[in-house]
C-alpha positions as CSV (number, residue, x, y, z in Angstrom):
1,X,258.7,-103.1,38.3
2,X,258.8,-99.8,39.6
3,X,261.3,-100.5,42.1
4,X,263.5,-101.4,39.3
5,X,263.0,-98.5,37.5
6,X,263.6,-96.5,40.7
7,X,267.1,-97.8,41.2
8,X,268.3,-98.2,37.5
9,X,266.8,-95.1,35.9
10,X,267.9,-93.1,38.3
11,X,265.4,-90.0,36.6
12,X,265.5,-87.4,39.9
13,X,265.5,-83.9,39.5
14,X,268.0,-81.5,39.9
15,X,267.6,-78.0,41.9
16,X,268.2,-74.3,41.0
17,X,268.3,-71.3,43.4
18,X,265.9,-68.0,43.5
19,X,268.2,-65.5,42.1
20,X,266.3,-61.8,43.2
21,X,265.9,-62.3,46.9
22,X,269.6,-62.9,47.7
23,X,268.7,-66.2,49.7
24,X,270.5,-69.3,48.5
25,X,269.4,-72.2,49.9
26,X,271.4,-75.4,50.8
27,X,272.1,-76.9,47.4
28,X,273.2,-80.7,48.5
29,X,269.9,-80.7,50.7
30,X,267.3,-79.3,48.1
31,X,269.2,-82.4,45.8
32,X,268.4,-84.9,47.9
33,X,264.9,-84.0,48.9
34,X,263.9,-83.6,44.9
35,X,265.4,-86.8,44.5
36,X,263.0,-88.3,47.1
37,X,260.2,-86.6,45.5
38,X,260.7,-87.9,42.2
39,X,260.7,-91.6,43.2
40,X,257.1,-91.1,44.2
41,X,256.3,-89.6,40.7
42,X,258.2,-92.4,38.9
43,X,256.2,-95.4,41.3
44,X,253.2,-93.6,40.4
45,X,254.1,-93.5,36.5
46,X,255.3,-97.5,36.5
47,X,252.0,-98.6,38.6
48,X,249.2,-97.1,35.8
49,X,251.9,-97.6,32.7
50,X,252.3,-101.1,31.2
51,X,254.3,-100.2,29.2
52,X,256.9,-99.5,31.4
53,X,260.8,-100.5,30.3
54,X,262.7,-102.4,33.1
55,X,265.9,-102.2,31.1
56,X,269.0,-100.2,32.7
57,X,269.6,-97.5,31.4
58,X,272.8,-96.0,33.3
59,X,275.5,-93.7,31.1
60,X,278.4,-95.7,30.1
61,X,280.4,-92.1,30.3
62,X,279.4,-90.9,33.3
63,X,282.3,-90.3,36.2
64,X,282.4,-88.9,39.3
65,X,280.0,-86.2,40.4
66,X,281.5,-83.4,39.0
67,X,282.0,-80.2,42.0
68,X,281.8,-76.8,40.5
69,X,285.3,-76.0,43.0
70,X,287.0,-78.2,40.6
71,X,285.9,-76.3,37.2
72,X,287.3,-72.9,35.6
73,X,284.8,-70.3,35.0
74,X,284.9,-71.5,31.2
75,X,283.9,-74.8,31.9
76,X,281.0,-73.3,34.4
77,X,279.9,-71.3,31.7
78,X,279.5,-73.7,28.8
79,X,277.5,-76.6,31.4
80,X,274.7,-74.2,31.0
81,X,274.6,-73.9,27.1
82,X,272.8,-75.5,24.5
83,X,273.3,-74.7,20.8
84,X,270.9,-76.7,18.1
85,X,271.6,-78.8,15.4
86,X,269.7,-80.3,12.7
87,X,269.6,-84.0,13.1
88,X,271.1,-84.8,9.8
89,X,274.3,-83.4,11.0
90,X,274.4,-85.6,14.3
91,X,277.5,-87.5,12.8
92,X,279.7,-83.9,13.4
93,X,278.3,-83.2,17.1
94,X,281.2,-84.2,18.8
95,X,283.0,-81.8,18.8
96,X,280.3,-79.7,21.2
97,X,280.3,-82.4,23.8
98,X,284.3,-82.5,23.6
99,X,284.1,-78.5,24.3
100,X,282.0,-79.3,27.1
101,X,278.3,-77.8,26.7
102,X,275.6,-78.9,28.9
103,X,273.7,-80.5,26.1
104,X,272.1,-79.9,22.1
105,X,269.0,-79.4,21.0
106,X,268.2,-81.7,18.0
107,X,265.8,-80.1,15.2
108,X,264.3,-81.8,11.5
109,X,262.2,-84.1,10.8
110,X,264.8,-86.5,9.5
111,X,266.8,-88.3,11.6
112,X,269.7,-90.7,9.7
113,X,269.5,-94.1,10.1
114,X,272.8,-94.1,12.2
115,X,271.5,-91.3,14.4
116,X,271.5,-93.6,18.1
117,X,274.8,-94.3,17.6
118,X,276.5,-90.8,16.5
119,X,274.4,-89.8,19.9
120,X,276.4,-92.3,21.8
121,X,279.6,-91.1,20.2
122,X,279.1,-87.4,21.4
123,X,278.3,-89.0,24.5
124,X,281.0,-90.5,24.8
125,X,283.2,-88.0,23.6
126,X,281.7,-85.7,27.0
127,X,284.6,-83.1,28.0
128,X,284.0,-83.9,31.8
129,X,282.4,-87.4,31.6
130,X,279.3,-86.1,32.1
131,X,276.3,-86.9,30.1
132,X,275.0,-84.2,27.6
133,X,271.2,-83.2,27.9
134,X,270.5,-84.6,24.2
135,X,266.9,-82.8,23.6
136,X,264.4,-82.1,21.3
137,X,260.5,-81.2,20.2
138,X,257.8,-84.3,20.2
139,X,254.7,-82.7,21.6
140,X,252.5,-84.6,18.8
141,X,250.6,-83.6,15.5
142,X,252.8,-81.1,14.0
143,X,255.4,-80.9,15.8
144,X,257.4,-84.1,16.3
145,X,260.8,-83.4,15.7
146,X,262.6,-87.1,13.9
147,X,259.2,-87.9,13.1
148,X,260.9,-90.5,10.7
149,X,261.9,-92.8,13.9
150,X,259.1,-91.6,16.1
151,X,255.7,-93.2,16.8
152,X,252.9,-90.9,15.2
153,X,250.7,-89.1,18.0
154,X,247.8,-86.7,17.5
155,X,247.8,-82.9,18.5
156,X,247.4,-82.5,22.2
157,X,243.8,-81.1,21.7
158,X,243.1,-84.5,20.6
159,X,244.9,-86.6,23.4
160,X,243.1,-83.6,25.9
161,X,240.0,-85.7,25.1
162,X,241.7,-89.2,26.5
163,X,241.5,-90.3,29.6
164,X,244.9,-89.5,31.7
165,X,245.5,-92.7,31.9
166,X,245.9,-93.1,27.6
167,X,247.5,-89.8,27.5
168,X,250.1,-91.8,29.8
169,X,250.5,-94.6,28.0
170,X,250.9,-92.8,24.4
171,X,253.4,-90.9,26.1
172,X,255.2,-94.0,27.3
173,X,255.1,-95.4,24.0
174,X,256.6,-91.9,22.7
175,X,259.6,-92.2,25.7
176,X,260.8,-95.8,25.0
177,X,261.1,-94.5,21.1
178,X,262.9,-91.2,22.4
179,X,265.4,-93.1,24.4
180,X,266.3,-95.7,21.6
181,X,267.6,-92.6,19.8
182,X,269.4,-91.2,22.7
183,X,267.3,-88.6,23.4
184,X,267.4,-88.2,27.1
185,X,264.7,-84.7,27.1
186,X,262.0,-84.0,25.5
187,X,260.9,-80.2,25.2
188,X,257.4,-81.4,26.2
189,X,254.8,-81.2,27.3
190,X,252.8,-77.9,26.4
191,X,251.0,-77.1,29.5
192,X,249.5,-73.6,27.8
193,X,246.1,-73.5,28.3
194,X,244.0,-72.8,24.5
195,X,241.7,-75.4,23.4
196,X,240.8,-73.4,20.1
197,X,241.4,-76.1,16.6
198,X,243.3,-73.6,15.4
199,X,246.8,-74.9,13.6
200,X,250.0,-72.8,15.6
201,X,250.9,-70.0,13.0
202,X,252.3,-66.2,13.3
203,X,249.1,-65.3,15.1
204,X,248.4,-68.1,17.8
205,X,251.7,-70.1,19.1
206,X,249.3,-72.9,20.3
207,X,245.9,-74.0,19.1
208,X,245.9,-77.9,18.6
209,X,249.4,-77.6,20.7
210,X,247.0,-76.8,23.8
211,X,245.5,-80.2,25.5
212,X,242.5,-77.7,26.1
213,X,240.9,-74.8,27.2
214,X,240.4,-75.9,30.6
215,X,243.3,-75.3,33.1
216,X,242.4,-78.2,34.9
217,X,242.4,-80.7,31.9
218,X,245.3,-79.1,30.7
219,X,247.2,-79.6,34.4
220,X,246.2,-83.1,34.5
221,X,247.2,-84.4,31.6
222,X,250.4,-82.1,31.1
223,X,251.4,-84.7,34.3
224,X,249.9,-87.8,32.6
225,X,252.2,-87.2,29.9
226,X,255.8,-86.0,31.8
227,X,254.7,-89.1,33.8
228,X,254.8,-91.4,30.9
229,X,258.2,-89.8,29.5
230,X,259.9,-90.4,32.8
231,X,258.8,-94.1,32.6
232,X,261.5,-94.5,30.2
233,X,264.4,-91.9,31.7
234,X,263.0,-89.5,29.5
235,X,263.2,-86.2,31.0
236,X,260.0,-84.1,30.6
237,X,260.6,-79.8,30.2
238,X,256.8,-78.4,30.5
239,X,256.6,-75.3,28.4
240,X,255.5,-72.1,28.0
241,X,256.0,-70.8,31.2
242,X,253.7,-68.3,32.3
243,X,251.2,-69.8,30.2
244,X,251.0,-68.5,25.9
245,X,247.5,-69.6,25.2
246,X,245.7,-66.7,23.8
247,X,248.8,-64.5,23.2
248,X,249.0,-61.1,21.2
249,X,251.0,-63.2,18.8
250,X,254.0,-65.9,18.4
251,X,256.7,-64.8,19.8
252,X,259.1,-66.3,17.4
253,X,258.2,-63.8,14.9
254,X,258.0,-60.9,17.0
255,X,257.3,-59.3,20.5
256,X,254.6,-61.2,22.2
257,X,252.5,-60.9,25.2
258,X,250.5,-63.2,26.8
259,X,247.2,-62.6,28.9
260,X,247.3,-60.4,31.7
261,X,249.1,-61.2,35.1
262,X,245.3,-61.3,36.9
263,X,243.8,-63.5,33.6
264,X,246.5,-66.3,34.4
265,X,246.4,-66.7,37.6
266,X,243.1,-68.2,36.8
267,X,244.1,-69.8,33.5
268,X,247.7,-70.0,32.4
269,X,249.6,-70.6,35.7
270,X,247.1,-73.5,36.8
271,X,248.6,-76.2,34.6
272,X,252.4,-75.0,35.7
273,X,251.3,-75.2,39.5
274,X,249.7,-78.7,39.2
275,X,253.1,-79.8,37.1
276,X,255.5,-78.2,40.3
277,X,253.3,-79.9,43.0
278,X,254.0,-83.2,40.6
279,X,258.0,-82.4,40.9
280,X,258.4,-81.7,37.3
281,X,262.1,-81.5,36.4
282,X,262.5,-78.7,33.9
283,X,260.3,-76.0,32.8
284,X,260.9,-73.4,30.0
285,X,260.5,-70.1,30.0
286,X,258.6,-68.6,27.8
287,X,259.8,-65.4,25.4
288,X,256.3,-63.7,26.3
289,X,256.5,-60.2,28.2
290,X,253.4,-60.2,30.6
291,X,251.5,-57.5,30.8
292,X,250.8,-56.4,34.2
293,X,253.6,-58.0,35.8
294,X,256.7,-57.9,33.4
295,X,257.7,-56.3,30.1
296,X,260.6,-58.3,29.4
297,X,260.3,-61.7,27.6
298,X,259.8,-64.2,30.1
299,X,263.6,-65.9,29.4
300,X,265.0,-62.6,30.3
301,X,262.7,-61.5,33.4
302,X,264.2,-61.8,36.5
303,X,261.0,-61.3,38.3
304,X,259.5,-64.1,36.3
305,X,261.9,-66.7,37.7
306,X,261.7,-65.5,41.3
307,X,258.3,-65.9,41.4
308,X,258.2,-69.1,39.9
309,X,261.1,-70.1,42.5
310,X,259.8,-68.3,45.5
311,X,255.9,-68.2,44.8
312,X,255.5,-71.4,43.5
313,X,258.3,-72.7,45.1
314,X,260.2,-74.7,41.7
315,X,263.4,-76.3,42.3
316,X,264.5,-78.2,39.0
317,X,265.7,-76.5,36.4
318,X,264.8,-73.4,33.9
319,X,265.9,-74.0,30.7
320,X,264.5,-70.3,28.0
321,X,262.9,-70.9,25.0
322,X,265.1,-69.9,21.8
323,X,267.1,-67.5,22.3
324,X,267.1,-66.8,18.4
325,X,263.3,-66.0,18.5
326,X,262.0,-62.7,17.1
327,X,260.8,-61.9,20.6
328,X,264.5,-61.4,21.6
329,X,266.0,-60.4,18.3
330,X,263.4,-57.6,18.9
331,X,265.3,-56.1,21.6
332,X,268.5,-55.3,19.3
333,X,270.8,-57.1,21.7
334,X,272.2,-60.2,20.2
335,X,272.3,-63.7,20.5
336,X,274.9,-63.8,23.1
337,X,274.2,-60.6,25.3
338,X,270.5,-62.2,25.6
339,X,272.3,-65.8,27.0
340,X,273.7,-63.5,29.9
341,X,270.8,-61.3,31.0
342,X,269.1,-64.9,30.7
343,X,271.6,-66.4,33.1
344,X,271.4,-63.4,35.4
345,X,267.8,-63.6,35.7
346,X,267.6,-66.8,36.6
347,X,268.2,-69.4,33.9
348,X,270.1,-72.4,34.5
349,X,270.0,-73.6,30.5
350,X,270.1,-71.1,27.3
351,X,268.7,-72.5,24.5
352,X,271.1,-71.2,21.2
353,X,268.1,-71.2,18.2
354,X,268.4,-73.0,14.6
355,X,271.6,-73.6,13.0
356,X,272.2,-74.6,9.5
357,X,275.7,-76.3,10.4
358,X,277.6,-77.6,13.4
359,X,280.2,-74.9,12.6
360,X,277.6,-72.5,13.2
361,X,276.1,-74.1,16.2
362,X,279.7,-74.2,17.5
363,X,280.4,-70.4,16.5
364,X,277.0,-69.3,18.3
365,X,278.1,-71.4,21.4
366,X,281.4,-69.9,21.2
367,X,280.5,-66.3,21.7
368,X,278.0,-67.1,24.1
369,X,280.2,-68.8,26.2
370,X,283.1,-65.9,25.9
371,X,280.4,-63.2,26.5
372,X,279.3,-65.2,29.6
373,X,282.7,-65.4,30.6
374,X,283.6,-61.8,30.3
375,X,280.3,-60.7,32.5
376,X,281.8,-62.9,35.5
377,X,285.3,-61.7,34.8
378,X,283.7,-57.6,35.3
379,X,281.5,-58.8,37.8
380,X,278.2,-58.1,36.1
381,X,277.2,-62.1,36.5
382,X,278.0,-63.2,40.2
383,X,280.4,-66.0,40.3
384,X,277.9,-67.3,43.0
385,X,274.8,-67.4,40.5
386,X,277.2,-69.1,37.8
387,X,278.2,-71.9,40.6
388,X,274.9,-72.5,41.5
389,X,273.3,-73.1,38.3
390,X,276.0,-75.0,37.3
391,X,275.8,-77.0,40.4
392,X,272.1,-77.5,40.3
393,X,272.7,-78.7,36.2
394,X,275.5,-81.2,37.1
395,X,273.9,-82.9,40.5
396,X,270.6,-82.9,38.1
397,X,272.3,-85.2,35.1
398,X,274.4,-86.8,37.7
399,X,270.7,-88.1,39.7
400,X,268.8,-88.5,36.3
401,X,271.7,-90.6,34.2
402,X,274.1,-91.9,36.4
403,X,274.7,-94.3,39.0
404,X,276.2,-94.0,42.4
């Protein structure tokens, strides 16, 4: 069974390069070796998961691997965006794969009873013939994004008192339902470290969101539960990175800090090294400024990313958190200007917040992608760091959806 989920699957991560220290590693060869390290992690996921699918799941639309030589700086630009929509307006998202973005992030609670097969529409409708990262929220408890088509799981606090083996399986359970939707990510799982039975509000981003307050627990089953998601192609993105457990707020409401640098070395960075040393594909940044080491909002610090590339030595990808949140909005420099000082610090997806239509989430995507544009044209974003997150985005959806 988990050979052939190994070879039909094909769930392998993608790399990204350190951005600050002006080393750029061989991209074709950090591919390949992520690639061998994910088909230990998926083996490992199929042999304690019985629920395991063994159906192929390979992109009808996929064609050949796509080499950034081939692409115009537009088309760079926009495989690294990703504006939201609310799922009840799936049947009008066509038109963002057709313009080429990297993916959308799917929001409500509602999704319409057509909703797998508008997803395989946009799909197909893909620019380059490459598939679209189709993502969204299901943590558990509260915050289950199409909770309507979705199997009903507890807050992690509640699953942090499973075994790892059951916090597996649930998420197993919650994969196979992702991917009969077409979801192909899930913005999951939380890997903050909090543990208080406190609901998330305004004041505390996490709460029954954290598996616990022990960095341990939380590391172990933060993998127990990307493991079960990758069981069924699912792509896990652990979030928040440093750590937001015990922050001065939620930082979608305002400026945010989380615990200081020394606190989470002991606490908030455990979880996010026991994910890396597990090959984790994606990790988001969080939009917490850390006190000691950075006061920009995590998304936006490019000393946050180097360290989590160099230090901790990551190679999927960084996707940010919202770039809509209050955190950002804070700073009085827009939606798009925040997408490039995301990019040039070392994101390889921007995440576009909430948008009441498709035309908006088109509109924000837009003047992202122009303002993007315009920094390579003037030199601000290196063409370089453009080609290499691009790169590292299309070889990762080319390993994880396609076949050879």
């Amino acid at each position: 069974m988990g050979t052939d989920l190994d070879h039909s699957v094909k769930l392998h991560w993608g790399g990204s390069q350190p951005r600050s220290s002006g080393i750029r590693r061989n991209l074709p060869v950090v591919v390949t070796l992520l690639i061998l390290g994910l088909s230990g992690f998926v083996t490992t996921a199929n042999a304690t998961t019985s629920t395991t699918s063994t159906t192929t799941q390979v992109a009808p639309h996929c064609g050949a691997p796509v080499s950034v030589d081939s692409l115009s700086v537009m088309q760079l630009v926009s495989q690294l965006i990703v504006p939201t929509i609310n799922a009840t307006s799936i049947g009008g998202a066509s038109v963002i794969s057709a313009a080429g973005y990297a993916g959308i992030m799917v929001s409500g609670s509602q999704a319409p009873a057509n909703f797998s097969s508008k997803v395989a529409q946009l799909q197909a409708a893909s620019l380059l013939q490459v598939p679209l990262y189709v993502m969204t929220d299901a943590e558990g408890g509260g915050v289950m994004r199409l909770a309507n088509k979705l199997p009903s799981l507890p807050w992690a606090q509640t699953m942090g008192k499973w075994s790892t083996s059951r916090v597996q399986s649930t998420a197993s359970s919650l994969g196979a339902a992702l991917k009969s939707l077409g979801i192909n990510m899930d913005l999951a799982p939380v890997a903050d470290v909090d543990g208080r039975s406190q609901f998330p509000s305004a004041l505390n981003p996490d709460g029954l969101r954290s598996f616990s307050g022990d960095p341990r627990t939380v590391g172990r089953d933060s993998v127990s539960f990307a493991k079960g998601l990758i069981s069924h192609g699912v792509v896990p993105a652990a979030k928040h990175f440093p750590g937001i457990g015990f922050s001065s707020r939620n930082s979608d409401y305002g400026p945010a800090k989380t615990k200081s640098w020394a606190a989470l070395q002991l606490s908030g960075l455990v979880p996010f090294r026991a994910l890396i040393s597990s090959n984790i594909p994606v990790i988001m940044m969080s939009n917490n400024s850390v006190p000691g080491f950075t006061s920009l909002p995590a998304s936006l610090s490019p000393a946050l990313y180097s360290y989590l590339r160099d230090s901790l030595n990551f190679s999927g990808l960084t996707i940010t958190d919202s770039l809509s949140a209050g955190a950002i909005s804070a700073l009085h420099i827009g939606l798009s200007e925040a997408s490039v000082q995301a990019v040039i610090a070392g994101a390889n997806l921007v995440l576009l917040g909430n948008s009441s239509t498709v035309a908006q989430a088109m509109s924000n995507a837009n003047a992202a992608r122009a303002t993007l544009t315009l920094a390579v044209r003037s030199g601000r974003l290196p063409l370089s760091v453009l080609r290499n997150s691009a790169q590292a985005v299309l070889n990762a959806k080319q390993s994880q959806f396609c076949s050879n």
